[in-house]
Structure formats: C-alpha cells, structure tokens
CHARMM internal coordinates of N, CA and C (Angstrom, degrees):
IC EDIT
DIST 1 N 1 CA 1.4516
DIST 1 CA 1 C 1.5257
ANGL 1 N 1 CA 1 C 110.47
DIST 1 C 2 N 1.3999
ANGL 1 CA 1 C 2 N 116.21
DIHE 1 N 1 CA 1 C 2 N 156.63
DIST 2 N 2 CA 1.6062
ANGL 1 C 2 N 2 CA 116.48
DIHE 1 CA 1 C 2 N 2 CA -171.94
DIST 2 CA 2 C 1.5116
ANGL 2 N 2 CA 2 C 91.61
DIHE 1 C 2 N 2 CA 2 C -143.64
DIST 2 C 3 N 1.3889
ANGL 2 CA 2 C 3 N 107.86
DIHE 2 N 2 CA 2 C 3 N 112.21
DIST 3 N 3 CA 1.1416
ANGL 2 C 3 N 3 CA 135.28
DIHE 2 CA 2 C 3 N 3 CA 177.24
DIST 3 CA 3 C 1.8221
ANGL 3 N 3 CA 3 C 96.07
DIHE 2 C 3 N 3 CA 3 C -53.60
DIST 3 C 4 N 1.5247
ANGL 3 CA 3 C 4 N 99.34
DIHE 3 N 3 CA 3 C 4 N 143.59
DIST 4 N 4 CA 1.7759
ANGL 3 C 4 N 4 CA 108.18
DIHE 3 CA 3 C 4 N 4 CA -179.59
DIST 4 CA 4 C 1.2475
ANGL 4 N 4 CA 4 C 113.07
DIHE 3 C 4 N 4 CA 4 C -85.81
DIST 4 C 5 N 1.7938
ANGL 4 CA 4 C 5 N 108.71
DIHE 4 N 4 CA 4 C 5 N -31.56
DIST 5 N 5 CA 1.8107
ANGL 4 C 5 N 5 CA 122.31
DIHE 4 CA 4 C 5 N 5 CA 176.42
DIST 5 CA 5 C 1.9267
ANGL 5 N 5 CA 5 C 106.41
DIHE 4 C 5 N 5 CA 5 C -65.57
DIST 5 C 6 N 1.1803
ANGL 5 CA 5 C 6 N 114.19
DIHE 5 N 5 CA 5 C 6 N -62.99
DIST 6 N 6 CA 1.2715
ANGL 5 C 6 N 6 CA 91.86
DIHE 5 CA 5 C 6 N 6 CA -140.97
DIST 6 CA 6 C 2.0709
ANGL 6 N 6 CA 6 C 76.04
DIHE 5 C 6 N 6 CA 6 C -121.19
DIST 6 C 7 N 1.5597
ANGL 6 CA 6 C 7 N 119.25
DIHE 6 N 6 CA 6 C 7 N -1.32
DIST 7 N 7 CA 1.3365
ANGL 6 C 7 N 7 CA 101.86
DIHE 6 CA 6 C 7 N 7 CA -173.70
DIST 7 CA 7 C 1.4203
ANGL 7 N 7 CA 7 C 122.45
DIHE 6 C 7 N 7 CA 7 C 45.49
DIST 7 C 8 N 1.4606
ANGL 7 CA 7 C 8 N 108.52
DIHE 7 N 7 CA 7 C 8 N 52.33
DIST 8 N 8 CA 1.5748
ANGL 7 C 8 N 8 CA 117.27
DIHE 7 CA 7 C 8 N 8 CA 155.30
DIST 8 CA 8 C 1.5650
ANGL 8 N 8 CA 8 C 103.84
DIHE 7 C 8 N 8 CA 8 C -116.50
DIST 8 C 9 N 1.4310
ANGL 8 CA 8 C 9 N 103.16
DIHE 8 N 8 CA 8 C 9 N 154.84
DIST 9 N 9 CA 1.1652
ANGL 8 C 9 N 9 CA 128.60
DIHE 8 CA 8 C 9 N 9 CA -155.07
DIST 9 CA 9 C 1.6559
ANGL 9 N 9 CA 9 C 106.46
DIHE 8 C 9 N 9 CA 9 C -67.57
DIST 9 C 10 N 1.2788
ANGL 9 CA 9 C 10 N 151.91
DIHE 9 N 9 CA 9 C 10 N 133.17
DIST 10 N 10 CA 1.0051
ANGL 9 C 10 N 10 CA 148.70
DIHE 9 CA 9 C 10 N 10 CA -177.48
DIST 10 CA 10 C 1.9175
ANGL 10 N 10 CA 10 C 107.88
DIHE 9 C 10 N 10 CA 10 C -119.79
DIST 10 C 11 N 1.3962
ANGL 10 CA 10 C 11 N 131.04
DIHE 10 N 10 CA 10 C 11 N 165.17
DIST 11 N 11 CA 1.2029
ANGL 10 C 11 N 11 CA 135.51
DIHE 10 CA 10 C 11 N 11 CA 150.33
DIST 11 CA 11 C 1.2557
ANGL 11 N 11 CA 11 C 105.34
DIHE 10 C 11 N 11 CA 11 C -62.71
DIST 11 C 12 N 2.0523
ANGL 11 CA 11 C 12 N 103.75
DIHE 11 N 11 CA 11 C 12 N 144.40
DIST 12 N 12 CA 1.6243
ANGL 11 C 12 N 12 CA 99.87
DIHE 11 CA 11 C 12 N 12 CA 165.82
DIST 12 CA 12 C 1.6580
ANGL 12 N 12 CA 12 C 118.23
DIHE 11 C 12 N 12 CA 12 C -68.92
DIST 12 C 13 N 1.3052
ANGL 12 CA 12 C 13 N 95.87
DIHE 12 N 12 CA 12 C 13 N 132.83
DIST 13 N 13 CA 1.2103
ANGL 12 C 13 N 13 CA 91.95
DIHE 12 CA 12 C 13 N 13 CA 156.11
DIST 13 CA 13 C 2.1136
ANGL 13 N 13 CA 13 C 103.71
DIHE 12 C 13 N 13 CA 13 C 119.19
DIST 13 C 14 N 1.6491
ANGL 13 CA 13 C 14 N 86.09
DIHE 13 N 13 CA 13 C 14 N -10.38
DIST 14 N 14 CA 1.6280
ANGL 13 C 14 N 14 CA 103.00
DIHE 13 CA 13 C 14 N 14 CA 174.45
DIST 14 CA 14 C 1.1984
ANGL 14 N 14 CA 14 C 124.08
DIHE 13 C 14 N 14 CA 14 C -30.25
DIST 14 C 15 N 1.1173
ANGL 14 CA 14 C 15 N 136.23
DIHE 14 N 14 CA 14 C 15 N 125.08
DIST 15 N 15 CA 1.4801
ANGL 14 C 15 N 15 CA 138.57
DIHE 14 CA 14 C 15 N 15 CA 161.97
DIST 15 CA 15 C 1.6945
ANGL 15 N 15 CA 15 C 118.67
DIHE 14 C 15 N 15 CA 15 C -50.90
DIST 15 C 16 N 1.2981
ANGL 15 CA 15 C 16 N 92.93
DIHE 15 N 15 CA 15 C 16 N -54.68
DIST 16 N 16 CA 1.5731
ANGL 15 C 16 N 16 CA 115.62
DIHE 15 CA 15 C 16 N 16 CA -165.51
DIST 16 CA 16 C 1.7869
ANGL 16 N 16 CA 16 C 106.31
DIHE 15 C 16 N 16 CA 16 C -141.14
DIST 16 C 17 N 1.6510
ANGL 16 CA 16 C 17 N 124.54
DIHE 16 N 16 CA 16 C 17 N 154.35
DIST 17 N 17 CA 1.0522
ANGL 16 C 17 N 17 CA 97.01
DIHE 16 CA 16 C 17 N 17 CA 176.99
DIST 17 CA 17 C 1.5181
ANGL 17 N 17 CA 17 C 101.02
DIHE 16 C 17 N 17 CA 17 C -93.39
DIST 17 C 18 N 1.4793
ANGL 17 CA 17 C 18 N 89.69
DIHE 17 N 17 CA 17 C 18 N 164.37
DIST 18 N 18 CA 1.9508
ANGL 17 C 18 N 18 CA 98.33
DIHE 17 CA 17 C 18 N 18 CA 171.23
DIST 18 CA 18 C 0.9097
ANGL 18 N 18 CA 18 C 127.00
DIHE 17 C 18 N 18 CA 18 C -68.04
DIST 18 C 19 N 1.5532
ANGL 18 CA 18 C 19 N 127.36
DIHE 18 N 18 CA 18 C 19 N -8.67
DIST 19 N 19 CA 1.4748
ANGL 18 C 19 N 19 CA 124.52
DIHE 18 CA 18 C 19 N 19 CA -164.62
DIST 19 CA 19 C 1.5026
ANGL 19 N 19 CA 19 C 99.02
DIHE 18 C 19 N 19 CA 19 C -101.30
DIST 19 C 20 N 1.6193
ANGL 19 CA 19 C 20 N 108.32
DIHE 19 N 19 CA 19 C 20 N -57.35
DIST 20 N 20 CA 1.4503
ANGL 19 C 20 N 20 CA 82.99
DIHE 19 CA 19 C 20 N 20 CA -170.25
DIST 20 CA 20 C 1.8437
ANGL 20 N 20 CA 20 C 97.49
DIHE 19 C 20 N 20 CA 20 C -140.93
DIST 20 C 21 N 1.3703
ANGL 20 CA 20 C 21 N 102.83
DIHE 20 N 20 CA 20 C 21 N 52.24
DIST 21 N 21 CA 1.3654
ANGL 20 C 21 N 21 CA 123.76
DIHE 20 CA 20 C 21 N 21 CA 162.01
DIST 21 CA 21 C 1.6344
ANGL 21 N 21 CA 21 C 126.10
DIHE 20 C 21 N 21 CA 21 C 64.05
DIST 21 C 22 N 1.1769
ANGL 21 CA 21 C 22 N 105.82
DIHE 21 N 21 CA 21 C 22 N -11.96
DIST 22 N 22 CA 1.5851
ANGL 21 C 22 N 22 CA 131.20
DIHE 21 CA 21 C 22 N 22 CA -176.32
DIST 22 CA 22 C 1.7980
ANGL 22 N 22 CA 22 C 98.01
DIHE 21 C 22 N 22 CA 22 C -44.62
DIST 22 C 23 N 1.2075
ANGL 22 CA 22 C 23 N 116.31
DIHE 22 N 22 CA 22 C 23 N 134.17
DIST 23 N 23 CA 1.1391
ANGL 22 C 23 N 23 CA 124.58
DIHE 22 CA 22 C 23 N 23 CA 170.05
DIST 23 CA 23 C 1.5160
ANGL 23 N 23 CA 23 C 128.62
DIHE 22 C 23 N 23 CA 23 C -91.90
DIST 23 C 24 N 1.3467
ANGL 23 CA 23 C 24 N 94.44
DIHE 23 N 23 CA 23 C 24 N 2.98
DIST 24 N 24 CA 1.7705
ANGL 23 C 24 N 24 CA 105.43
DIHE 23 CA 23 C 24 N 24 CA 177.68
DIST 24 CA 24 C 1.0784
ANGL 24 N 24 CA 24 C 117.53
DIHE 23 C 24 N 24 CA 24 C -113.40
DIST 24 C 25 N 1.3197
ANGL 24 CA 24 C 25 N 111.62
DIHE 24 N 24 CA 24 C 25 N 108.01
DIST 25 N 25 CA 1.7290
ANGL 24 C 25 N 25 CA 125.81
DIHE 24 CA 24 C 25 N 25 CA -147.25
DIST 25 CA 25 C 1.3054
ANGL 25 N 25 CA 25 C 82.77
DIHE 24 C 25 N 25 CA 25 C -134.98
DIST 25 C 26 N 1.5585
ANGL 25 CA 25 C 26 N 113.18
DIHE 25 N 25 CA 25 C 26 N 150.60
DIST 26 N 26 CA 1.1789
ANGL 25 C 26 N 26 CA 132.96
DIHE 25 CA 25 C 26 N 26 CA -155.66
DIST 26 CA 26 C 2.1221
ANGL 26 N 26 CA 26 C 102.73
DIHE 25 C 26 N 26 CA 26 C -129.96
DIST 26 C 27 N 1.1474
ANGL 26 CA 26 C 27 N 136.41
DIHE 26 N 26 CA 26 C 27 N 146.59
DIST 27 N 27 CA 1.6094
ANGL 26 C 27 N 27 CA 116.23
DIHE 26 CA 26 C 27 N 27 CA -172.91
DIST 27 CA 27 C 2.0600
ANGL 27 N 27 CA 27 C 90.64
DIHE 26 C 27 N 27 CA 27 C -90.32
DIST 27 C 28 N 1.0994
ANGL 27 CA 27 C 28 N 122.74
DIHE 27 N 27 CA 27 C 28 N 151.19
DIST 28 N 28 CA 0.9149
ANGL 27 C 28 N 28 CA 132.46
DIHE 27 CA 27 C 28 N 28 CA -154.77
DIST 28 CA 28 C 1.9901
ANGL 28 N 28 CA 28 C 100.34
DIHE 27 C 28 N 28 CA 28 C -74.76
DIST 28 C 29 N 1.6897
ANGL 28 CA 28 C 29 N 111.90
DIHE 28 N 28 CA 28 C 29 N -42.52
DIST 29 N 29 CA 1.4501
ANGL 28 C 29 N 29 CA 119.20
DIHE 28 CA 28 C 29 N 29 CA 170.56
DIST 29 CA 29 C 1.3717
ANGL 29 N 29 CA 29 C 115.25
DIHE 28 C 29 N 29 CA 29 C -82.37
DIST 29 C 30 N 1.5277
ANGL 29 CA 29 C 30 N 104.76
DIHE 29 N 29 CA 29 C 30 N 124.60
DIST 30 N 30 CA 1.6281
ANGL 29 C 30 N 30 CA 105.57
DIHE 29 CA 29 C 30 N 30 CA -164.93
DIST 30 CA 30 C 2.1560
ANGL 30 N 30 CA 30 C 112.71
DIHE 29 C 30 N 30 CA 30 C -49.99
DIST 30 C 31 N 1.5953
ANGL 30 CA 30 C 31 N 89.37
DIHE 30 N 30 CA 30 C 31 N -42.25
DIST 31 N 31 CA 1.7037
ANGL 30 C 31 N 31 CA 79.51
DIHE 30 CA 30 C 31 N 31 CA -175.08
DIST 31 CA 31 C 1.7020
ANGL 31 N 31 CA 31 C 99.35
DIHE 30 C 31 N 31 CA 31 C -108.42
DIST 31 C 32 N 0.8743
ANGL 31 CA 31 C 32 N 105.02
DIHE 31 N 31 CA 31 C 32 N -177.25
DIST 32 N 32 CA 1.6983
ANGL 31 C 32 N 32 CA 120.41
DIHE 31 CA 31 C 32 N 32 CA -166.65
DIST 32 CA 32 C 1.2828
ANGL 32 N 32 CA 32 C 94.08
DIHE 31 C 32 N 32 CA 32 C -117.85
DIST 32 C 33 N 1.1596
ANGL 32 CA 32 C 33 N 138.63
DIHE 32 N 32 CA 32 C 33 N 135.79
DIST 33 N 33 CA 1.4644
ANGL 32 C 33 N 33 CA 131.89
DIHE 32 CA 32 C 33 N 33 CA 165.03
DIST 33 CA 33 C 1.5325
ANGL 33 N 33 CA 33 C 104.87
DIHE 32 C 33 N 33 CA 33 C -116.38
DIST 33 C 34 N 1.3511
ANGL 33 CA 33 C 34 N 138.01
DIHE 33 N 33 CA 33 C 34 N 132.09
DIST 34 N 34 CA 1.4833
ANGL 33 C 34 N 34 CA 134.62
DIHE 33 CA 33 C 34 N 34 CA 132.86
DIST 34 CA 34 C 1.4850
ANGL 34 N 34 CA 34 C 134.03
DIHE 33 C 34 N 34 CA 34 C -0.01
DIST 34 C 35 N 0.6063
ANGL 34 CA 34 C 35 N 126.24
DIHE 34 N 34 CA 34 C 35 N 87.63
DIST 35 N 35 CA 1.3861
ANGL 34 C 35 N 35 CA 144.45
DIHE 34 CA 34 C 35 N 35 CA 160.26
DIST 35 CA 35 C 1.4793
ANGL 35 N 35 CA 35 C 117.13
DIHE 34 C 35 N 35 CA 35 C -31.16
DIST 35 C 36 N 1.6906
ANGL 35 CA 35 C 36 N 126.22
DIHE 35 N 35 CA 35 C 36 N 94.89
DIST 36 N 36 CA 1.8606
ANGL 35 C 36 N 36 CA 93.90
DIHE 35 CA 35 C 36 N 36 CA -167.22
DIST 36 CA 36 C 1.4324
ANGL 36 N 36 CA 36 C 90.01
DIHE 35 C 36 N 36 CA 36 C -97.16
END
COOR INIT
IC SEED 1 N 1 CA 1 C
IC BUILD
C-alpha cells in the first residue's frame, strides 16, 4: 500500500500507514485484476 499523505510504503493489507498514520492508503498496482 502507498500511503496518499506522505507516500511511504506500507504492508499489503495496512490499516493505517506507519509513517505518519494517515488512513488513506492507496494498493500499490494501479488496477486490480481478478484472480481466476
């Protein structure tokens, strides 16, 4: 995940980022694809 505030790098699946707590986390690959 890539935080929207400060764009530091987070684990997938983050709640919040670690750096500077922002809860608007972004998934790091722009599109999501399906899984078959």
């Amino acid at each position: 995940w890539i935080c929207r505030r400060c764009k530091g790098r987070n684990k997938a699946g983050a709640k919040k980022c670690r750096k500077c707590g922002s809860i608007y986390l972004r998934p790091k690959k722009k599109e999501i694809r399906a899984k078959k």
